[in-house]
PQR file with spaces between the fields and no chain letter, atoms N, CA, C, O and H, PARSE charges and radii, in Angstrom:
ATOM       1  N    UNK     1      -0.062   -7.100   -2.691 -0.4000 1.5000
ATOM       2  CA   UNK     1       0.929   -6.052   -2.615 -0.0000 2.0000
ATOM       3  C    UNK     1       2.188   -6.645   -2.011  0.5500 1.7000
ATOM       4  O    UNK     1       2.049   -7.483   -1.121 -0.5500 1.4000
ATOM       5  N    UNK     2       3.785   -6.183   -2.529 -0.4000 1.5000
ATOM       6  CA   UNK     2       4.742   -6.880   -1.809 -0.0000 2.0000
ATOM       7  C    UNK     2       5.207   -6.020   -1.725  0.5500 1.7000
ATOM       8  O    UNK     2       4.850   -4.977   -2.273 -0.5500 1.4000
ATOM       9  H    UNK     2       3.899   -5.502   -3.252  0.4000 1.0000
ATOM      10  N    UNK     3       6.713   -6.241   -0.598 -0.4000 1.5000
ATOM      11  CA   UNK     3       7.457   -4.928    0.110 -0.0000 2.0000
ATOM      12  C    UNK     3       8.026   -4.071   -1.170  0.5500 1.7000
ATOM      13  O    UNK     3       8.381   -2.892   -1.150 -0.5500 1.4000
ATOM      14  H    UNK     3       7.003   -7.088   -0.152  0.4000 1.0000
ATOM      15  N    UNK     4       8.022   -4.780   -2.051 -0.4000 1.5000
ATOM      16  CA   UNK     4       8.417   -3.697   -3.541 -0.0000 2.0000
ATOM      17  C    UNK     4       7.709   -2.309   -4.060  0.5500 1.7000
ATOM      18  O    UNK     4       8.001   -1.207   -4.525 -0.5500 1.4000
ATOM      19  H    UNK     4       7.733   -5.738   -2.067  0.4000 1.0000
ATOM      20  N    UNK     5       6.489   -3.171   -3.634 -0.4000 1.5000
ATOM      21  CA   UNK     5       5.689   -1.515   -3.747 -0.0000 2.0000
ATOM      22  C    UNK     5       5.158   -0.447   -2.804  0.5500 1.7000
ATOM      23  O    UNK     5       4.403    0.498   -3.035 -0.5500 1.4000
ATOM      24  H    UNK     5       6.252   -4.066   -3.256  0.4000 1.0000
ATOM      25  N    UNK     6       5.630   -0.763   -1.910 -0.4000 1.5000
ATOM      26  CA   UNK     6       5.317    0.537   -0.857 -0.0000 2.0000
ATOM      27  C    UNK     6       6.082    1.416   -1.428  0.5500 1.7000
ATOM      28  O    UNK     6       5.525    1.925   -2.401 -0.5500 1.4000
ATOM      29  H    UNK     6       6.243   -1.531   -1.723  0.4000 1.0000
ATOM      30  N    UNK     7       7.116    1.801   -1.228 -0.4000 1.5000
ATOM      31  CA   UNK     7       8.211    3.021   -1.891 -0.0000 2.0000
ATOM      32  C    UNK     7       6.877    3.800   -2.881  0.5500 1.7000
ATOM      33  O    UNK     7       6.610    4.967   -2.596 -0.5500 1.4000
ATOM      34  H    UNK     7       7.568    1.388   -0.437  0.4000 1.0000
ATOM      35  N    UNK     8       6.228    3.239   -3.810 -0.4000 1.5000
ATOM      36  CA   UNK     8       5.658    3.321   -4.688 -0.0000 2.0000
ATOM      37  C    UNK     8       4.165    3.819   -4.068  0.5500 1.7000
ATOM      38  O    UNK     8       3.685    4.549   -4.935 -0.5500 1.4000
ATOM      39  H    UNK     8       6.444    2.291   -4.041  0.4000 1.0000
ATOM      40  N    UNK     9       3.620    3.764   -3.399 -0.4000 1.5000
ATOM      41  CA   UNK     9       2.361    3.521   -2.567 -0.0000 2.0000
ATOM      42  C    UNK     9       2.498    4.642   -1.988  0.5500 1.7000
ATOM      43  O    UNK     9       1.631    5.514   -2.045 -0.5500 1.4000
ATOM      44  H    UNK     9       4.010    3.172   -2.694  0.4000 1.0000
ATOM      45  N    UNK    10       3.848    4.796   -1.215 -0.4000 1.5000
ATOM      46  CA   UNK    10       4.208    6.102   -0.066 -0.0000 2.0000
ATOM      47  C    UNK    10       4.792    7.624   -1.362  0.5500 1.7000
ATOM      48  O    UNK    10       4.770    8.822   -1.082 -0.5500 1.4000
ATOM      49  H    UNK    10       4.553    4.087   -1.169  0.4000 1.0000
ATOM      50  N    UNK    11       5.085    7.224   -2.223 -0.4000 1.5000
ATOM      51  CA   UNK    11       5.277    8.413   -2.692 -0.0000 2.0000
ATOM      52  C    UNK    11       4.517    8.754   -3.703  0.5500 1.7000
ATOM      53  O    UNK    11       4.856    9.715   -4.394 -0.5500 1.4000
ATOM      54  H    UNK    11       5.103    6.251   -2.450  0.4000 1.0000
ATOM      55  N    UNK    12       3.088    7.879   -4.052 -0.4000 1.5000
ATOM      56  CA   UNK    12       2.212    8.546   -4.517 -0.0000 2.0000
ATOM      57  C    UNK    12       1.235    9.272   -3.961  0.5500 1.7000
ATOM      58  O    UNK    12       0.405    9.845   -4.667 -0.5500 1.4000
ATOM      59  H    UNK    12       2.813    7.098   -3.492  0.4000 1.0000
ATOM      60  N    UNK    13       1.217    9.337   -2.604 -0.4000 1.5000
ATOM      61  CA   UNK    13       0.333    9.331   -1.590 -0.0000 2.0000
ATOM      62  C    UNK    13       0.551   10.176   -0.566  0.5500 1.7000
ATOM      63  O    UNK    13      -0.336   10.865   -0.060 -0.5500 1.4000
ATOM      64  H    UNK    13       1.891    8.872   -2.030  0.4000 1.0000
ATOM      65  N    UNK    14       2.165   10.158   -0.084 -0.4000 1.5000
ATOM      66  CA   UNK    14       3.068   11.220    0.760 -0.0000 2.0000
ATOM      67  C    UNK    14       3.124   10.419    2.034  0.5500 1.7000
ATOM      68  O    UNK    14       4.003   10.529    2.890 -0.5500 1.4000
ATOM      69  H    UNK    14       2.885    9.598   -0.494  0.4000 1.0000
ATOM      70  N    UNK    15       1.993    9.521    2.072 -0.4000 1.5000
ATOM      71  CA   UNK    15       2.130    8.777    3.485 -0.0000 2.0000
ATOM      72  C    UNK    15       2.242    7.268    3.507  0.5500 1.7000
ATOM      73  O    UNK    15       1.797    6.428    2.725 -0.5500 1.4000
ATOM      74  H    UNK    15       1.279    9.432    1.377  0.4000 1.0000
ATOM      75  N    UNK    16       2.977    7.148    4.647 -0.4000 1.5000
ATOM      76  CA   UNK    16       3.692    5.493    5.094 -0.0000 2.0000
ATOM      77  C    UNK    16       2.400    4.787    4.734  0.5500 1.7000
ATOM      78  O    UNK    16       1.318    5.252    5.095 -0.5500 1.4000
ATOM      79  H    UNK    16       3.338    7.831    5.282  0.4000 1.0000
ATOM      80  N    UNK    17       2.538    3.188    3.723 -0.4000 1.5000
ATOM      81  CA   UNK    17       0.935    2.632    3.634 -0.0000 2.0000
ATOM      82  C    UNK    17       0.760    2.388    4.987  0.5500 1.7000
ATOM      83  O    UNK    17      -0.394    2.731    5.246 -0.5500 1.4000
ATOM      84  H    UNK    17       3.416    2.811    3.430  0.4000 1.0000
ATOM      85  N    UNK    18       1.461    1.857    6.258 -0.4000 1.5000
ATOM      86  CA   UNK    18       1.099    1.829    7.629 -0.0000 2.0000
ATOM      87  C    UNK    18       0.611    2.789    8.326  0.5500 1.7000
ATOM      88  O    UNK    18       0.167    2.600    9.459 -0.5500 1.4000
ATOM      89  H    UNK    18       2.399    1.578    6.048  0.4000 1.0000
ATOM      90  N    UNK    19       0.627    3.722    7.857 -0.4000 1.5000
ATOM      91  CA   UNK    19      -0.197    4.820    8.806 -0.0000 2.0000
ATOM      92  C    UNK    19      -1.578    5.066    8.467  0.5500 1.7000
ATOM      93  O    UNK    19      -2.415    5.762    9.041 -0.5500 1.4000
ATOM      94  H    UNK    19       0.988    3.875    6.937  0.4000 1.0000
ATOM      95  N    UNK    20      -1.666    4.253    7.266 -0.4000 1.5000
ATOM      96  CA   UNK    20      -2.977    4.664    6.601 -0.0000 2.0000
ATOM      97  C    UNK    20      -4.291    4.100    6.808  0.5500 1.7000
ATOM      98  O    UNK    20      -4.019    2.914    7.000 -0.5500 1.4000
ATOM      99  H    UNK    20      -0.986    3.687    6.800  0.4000 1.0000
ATOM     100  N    UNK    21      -5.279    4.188    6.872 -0.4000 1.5000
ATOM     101  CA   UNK    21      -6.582    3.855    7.175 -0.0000 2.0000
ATOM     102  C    UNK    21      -6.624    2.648    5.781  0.5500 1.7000
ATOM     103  O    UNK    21      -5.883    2.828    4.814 -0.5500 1.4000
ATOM     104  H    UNK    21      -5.499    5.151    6.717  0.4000 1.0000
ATOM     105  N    UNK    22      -7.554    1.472    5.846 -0.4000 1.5000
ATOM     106  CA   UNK    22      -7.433    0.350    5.109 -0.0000 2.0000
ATOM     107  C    UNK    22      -7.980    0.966    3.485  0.5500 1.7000
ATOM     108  O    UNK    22      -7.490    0.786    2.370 -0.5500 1.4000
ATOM     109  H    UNK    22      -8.155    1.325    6.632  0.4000 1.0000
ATOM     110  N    UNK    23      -9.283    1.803    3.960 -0.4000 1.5000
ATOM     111  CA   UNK    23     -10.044    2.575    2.753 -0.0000 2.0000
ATOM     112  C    UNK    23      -8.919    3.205    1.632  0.5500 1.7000
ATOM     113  O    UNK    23      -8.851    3.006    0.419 -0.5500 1.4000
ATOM     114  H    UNK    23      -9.681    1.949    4.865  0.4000 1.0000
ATOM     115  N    UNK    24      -7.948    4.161    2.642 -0.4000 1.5000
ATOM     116  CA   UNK    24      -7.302    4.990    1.871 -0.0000 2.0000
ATOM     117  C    UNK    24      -5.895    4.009    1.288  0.5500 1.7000
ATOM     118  O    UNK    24      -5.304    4.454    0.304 -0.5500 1.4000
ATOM     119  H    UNK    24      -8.003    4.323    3.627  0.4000 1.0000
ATOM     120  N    UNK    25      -5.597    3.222    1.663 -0.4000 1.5000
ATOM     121  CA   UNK    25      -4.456    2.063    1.585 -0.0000 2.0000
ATOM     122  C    UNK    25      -5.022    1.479    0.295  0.5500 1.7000
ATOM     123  O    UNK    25      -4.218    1.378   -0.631 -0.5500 1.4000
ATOM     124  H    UNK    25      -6.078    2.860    2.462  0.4000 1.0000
ATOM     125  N    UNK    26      -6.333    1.060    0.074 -0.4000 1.5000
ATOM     126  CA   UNK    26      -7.072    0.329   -1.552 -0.0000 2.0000
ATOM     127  C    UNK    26      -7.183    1.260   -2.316  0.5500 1.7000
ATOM     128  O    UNK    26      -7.224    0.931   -3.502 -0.5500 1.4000
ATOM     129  H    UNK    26      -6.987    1.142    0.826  0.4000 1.0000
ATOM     130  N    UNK    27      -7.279    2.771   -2.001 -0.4000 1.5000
ATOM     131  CA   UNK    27      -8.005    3.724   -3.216 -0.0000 2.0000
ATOM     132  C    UNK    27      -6.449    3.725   -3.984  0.5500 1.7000
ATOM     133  O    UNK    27      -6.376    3.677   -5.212 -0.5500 1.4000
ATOM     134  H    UNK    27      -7.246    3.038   -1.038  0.4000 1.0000
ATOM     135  N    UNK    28      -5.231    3.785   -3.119 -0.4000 1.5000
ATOM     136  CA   UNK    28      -4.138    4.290   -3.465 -0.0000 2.0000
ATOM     137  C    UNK    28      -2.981    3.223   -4.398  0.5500 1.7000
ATOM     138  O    UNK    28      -2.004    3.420   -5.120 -0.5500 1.4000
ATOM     139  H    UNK    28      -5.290    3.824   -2.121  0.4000 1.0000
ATOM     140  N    UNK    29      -3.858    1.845   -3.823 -0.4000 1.5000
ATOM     141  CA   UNK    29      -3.281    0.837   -4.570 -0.0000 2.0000
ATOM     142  C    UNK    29      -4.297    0.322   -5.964  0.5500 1.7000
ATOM     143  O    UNK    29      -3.923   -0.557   -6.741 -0.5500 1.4000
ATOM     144  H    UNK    29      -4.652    1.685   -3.236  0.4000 1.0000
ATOM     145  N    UNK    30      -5.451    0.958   -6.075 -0.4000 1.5000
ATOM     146  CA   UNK    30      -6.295    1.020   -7.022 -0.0000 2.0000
ATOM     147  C    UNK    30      -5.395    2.198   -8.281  0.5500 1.7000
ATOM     148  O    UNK    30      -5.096    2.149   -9.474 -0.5500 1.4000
ATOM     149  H    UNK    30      -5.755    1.672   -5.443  0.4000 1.0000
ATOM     150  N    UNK    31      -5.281    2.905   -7.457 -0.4000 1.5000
ATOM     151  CA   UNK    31      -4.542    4.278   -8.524 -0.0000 2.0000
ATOM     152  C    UNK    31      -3.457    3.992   -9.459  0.5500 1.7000
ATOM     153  O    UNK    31      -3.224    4.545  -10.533 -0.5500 1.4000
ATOM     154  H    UNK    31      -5.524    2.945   -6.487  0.4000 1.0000
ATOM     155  N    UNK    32      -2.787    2.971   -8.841 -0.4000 1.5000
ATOM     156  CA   UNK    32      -1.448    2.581   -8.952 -0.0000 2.0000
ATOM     157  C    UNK    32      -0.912    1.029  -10.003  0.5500 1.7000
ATOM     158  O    UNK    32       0.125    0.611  -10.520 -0.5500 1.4000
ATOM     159  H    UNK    32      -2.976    2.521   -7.968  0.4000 1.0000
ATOM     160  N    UNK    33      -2.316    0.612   -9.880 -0.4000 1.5000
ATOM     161  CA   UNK    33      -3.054   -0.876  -10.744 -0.0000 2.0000
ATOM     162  C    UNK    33      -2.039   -2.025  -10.071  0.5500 1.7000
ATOM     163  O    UNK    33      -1.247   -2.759  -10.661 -0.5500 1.4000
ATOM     164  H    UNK    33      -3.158    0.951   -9.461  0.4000 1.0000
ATOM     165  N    UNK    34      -2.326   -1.935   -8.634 -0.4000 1.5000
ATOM     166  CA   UNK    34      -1.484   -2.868   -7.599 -0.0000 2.0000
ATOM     167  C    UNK    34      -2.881   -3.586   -7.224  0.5500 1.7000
ATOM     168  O    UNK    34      -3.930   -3.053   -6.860 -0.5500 1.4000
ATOM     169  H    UNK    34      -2.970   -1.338   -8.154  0.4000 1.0000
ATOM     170  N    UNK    35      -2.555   -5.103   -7.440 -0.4000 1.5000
ATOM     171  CA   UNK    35      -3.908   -5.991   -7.455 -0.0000 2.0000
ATOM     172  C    UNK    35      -4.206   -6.082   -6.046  0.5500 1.7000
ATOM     173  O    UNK    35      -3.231   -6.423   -5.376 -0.5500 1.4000
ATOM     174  H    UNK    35      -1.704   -5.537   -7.736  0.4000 1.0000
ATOM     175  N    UNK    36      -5.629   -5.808   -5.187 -0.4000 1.5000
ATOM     176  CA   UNK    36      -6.172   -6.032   -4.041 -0.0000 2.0000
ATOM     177  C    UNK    36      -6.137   -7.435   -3.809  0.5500 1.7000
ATOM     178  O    UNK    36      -7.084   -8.164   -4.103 -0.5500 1.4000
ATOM     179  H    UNK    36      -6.421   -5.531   -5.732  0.4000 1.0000
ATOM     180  N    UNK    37      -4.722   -7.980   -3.116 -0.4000 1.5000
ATOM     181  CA   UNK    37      -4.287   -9.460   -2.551 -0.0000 2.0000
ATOM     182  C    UNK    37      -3.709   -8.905   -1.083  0.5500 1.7000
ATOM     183  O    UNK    37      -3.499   -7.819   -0.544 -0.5500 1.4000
ATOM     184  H    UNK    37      -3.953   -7.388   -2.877  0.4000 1.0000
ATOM     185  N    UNK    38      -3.609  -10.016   -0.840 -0.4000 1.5000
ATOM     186  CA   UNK    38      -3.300  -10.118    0.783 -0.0000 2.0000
ATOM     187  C    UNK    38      -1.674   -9.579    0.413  0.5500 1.7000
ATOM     188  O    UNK    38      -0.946   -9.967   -0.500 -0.5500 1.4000
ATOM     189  H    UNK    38      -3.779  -10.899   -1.277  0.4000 1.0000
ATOM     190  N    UNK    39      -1.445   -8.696    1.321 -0.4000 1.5000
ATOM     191  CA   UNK    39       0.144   -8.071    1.833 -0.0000 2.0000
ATOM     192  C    UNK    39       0.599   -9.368    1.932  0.5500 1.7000
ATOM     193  O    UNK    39       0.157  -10.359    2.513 -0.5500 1.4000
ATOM     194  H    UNK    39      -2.036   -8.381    2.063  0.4000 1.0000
ATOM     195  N    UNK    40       1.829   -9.110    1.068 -0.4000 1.5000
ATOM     196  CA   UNK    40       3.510  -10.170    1.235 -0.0000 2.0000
ATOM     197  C    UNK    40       4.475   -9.360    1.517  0.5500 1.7000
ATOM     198  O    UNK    40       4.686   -8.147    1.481 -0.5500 1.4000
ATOM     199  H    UNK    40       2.189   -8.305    0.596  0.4000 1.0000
ATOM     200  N    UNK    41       5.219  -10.669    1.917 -0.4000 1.5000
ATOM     201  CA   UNK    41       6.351  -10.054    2.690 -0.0000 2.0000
ATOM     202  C    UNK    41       6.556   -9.463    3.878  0.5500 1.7000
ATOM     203  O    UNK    41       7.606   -8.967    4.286 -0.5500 1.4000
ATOM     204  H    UNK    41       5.049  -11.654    1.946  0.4000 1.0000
ATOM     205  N    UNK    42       4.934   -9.573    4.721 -0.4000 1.5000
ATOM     206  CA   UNK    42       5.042   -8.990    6.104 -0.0000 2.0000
ATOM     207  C    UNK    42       6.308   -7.452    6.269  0.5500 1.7000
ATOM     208  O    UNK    42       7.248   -7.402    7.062 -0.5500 1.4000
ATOM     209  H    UNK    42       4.081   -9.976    4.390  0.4000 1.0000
ATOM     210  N    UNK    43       6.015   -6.660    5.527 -0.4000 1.5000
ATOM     211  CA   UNK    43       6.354   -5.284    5.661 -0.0000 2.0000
ATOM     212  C    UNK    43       5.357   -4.465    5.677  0.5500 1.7000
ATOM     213  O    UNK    43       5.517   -3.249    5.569 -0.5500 1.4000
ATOM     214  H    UNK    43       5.251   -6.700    4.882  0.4000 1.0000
ATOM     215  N    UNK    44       4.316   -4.978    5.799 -0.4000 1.5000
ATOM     216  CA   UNK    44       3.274   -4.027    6.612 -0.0000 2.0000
ATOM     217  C    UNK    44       2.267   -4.749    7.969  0.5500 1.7000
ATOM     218  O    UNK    44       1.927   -5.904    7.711 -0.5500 1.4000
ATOM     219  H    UNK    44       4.186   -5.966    5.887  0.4000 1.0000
ATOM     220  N    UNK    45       1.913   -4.369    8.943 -0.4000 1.5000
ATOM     221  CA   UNK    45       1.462   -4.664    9.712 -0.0000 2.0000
ATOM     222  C    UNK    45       0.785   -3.774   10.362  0.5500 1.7000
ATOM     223  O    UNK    45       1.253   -2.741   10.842 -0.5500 1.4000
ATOM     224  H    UNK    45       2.189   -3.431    9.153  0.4000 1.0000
ATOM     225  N    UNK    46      -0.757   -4.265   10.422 -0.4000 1.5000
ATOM     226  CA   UNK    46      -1.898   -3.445   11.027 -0.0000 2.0000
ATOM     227  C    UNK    46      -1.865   -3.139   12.346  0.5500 1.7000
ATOM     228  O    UNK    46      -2.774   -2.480   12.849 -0.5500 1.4000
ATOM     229  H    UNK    46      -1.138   -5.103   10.033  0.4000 1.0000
């Protein structure tokens, strides 16, 4: 996932991917056909 797709992540979802639990952060990037890789771009942090 890169900082390009949060915008994308957060408004399919309604919530910041940082606020989100890791479970609900994959279902939402599953939905979205955003490949389960390690976060780039360090714009998210656990």
């Amino acid at each position: 996932m890169s900082a390009k797709q949060l915008p994308a992540i957060e408004e399919h979802i309604g919530i910041a991917p940082k606020e989100l639990e890791e479970a609900d952060l994959a279902a939402a990037m599953q939905d979205l056909g955003i490949p389960d890789e390690e976060i780039s771009g360090g714009a998210v942090e656990a």
